[in-house]
C-alpha positions, -999 to +999 in steps of 0.1 A: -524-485+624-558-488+644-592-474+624-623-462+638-650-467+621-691-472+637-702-494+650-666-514+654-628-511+656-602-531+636-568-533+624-556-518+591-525-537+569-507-520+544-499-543+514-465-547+509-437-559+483-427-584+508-459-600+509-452-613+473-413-621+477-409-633+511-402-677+504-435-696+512-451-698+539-449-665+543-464-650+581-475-617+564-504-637+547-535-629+557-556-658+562-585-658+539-573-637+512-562-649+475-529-634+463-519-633+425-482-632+427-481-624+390-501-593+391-491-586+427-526-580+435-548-589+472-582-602+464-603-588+496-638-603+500-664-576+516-701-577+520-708-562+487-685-587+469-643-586+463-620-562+457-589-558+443-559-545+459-524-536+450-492-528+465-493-496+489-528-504+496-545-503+528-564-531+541-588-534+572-585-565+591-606-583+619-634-562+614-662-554+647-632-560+673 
């Protein structure tokens, strides 16, 4: 899914089951975000601090492409 948003473009990732159940190393890991496999929960860090994502979330990625 591509986002618009001003003054950039990026990528948007839907969190998914699989990113918790698929063996490890998994491809559909993110780079640079820390995953709680118990809680099944996405820790995304933003300007303003982190937030906390769960399954069926959306996700923006490479930010300012």
């Amino acid at each position: 899914m591509k986002v618009s948003r001003r003054p950039g473009r990026g990528r948007a990732v839907q969190i998914t089951k699989e990113w918790f159940d698929a063996p490890h190393p998994n491809p559909l890991h993110p780079v640079g975000l820390r995953m709680d496999p118990r809680t099944r929960t996405v820790e995304v860090p933003t300007k303003k601090g982190s937030v906390v994502a769960g399954i069926g979330y959306w996700i923006q990625m490479d930010q300012g492409r």
